[in-house]
N, C-alpha and C positions, 0 to 999 in steps of 0.2 A: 504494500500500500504506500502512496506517495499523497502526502499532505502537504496542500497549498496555502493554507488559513493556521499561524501560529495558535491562535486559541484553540483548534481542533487537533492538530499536534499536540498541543500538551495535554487532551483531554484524552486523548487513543493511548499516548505512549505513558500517563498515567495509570493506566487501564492494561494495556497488552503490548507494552513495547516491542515485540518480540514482532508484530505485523507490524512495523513501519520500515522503507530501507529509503524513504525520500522526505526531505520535509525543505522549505524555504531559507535564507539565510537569514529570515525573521525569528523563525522561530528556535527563539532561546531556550525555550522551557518545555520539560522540564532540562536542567543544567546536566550539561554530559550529554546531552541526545548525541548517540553516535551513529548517525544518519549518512547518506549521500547528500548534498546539498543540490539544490537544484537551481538556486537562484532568485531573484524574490519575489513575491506576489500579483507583481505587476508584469514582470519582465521575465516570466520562468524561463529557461531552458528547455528548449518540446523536446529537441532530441536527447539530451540527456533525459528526461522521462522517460522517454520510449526503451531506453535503453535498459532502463532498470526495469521493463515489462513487469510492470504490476499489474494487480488482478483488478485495483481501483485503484483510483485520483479524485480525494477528497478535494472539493474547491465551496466558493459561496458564492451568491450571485455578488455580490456588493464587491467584496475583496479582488474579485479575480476577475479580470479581462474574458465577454464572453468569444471573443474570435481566439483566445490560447485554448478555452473549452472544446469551442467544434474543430480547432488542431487535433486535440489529444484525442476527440470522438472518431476523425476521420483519419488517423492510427491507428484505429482498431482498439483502444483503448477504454474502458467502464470511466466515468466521469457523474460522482454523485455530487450533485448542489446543493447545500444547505439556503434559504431564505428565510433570517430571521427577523422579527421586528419587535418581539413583546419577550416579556419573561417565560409566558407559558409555553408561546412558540422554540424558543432557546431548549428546554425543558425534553420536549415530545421532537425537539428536532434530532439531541444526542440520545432520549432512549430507540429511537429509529436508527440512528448511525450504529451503534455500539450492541444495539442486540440483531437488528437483521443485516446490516451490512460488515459489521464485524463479526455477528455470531456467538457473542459472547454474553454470558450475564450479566443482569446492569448492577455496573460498581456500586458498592455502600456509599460512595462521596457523592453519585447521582441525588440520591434520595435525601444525602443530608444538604445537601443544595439546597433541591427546593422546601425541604423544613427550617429553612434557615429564612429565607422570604416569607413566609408567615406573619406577617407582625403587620399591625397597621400605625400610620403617621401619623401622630398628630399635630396641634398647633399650624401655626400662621406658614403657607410656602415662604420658601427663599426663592424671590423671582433672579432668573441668571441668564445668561449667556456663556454657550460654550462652543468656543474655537477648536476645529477639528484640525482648520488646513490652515497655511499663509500662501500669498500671490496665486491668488486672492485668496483675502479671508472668507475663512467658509465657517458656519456653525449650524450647532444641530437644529435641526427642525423639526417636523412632523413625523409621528409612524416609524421611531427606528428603536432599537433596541436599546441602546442608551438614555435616549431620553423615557421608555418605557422604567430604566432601574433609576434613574433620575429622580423620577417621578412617585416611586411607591418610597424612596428616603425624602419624598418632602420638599423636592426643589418642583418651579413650574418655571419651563422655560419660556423665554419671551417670543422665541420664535415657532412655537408650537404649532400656533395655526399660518403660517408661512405655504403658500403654495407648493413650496419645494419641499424636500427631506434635508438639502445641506444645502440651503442658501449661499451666494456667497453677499458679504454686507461690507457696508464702507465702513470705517475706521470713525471714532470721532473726532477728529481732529488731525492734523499734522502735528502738532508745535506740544502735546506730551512728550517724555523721555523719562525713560527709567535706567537706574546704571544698576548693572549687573553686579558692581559689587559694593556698593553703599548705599545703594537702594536709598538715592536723594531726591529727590523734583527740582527745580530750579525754579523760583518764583517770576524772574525775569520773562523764562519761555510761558511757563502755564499761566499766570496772571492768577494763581489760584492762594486761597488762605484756607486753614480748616474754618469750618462755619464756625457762627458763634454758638449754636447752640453743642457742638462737641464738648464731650466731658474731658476728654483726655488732654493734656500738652503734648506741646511738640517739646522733642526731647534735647535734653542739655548742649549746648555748642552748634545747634543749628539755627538756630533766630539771631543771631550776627548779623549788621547790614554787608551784604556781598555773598554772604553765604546762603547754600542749597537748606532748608528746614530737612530735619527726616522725618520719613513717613511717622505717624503718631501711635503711643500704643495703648490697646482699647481694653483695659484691663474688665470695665461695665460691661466692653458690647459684647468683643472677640477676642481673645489672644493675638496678637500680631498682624491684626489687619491695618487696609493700606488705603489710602483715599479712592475715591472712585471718580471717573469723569464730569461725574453728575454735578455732587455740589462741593467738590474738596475734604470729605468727610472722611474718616479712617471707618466707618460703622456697620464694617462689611463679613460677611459671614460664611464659611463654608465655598460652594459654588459660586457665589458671588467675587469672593476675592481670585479665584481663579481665573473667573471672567475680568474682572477689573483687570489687572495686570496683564494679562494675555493680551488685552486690546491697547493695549501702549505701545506708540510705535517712538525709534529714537529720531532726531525732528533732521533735516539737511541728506536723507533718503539713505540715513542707518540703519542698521538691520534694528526689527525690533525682538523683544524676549521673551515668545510666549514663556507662560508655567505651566509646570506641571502638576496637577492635580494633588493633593496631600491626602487624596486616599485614596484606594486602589484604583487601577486602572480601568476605563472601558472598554470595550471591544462592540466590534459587532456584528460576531458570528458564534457565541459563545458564552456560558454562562460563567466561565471563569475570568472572561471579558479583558484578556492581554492585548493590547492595541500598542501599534507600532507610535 
């Protein structure tokens, strides 16, 4: 078997390493996979697939290019798709992968998955935005997997009812900047102050005339949140500061700094949800 989708690599070679002899040069995990590599998700290698004639080629619609698909189909090659977009889909799509096209009984971490999503939310959503892609920025939208696990931890994205599933959206601004390693604003470029009503100060040696303030810390709202475009305010939470920061771009056509999420990753082909 040859896996094209990291998430579904580490959910098979969790499961029955023993059938894998191809996987992506994404897929990391689990650590050790000693695999053929085939190349990455976008750009596989066909003939190196063919060559390892496997009996299947796991791929997804989303992740995987479908003109490498009807490649590997018209090799003579089995080509199973996953299409996921909700939790339950994710769910009923690996016990279909792992009991009929693997043949094997479905793992104990299947089942403790989904008793692990059992809970419900409560309180007020975290309205967010979250950046998938840059050039161009793209974020989630409507109907995908992600924003479906988003969703049942309590965040509502903004772009939810969005025509597309990954928008792509303009920037707010030019003239933000964030330094990757002092993490300062510069008052000169943003024109920006924390509002008045912020609890927190800005911290010791940054309010000097000439000098950058540092972002503020919100001991009331957040632990270590950072102002947002909106109103200058540090009162950001969770999903929210990911989005904040990630939509910062540095101003004179700088590369900007998405972040990375501060808790696990999403995917979206996958309940274990590894995303490149």
């Amino acid at each position: 078997m040859v896996s094209l989708v990291p998430s579904l690599t580490e959910a098979i070679a969790g499961t029955a390493p023993e059938l894998l002899v191809g996987a992506t040069d994404w897929c990391g995990h689990p650590a050790g996979l000693a695999v053929r590599r085939i190349g990455g998700t976008k750009n596989p290698d066909l003939s190196r697939i063919a060559d390892l004639r496997p009996d299947l080629v796991v791929a997804n619609q989303e992740e995987n290019r479908a003109a490498d698909l009807a490649a590997l189909r018209a090799a003579g090659l089995a080509v199973w798709v996953t299409d996921v977009r909700s939790l339950p889909q994710a769910l009923r799509s690996l016990e279909r992968l792992l009991g009929l096209a693997c043949a094997l009984d479905l793992p104990p971490w299947l089942e403790a998955a989904g008793q692990a999503w059992q809970f419900t939310t409560t309180g007020n959503p975290v309205r967010a935005v979250v950046p998938i892609w840059r050039r161009p920025w793209m974020v989630l939208g409507r109907d995908t997997f992600a924003g479906d696990l988003l969703a049942r931890l309590g965040v509502e994205l903004i772009h939810a009812d969005h025509p597309e599933r990954y928008p792509a959206v303009p920037l707010p601004g030019p003239n933000w900047s964030f330094s990757r390693t002092s993490r300062t604003a510069s008052p000169a470029r943003t024109g920006r102050r924390p509002s008045p009503e912020c609890p927190a100060p800005w911290s010791a040696g940054g309010t000097s005339p000439g000098t950058a303030p540092r972002w503020p810390r919100h001991p009331p709202c957040s632990p270590g949140s950072w102002p947002r475009p909106a109103d200058g305010c540090g009162c950001l939470t969770g999903a929210q500061q990911v989005a904040a920061v990630s939509m910062l771009q540095k101003p004179e056509g700088g590369r900007g700094y998405p972040a990375r999420p501060p808790t696990a990753r999403l995917g979206r082909a996958g309940v274990t949800g590894r995303a490149r």
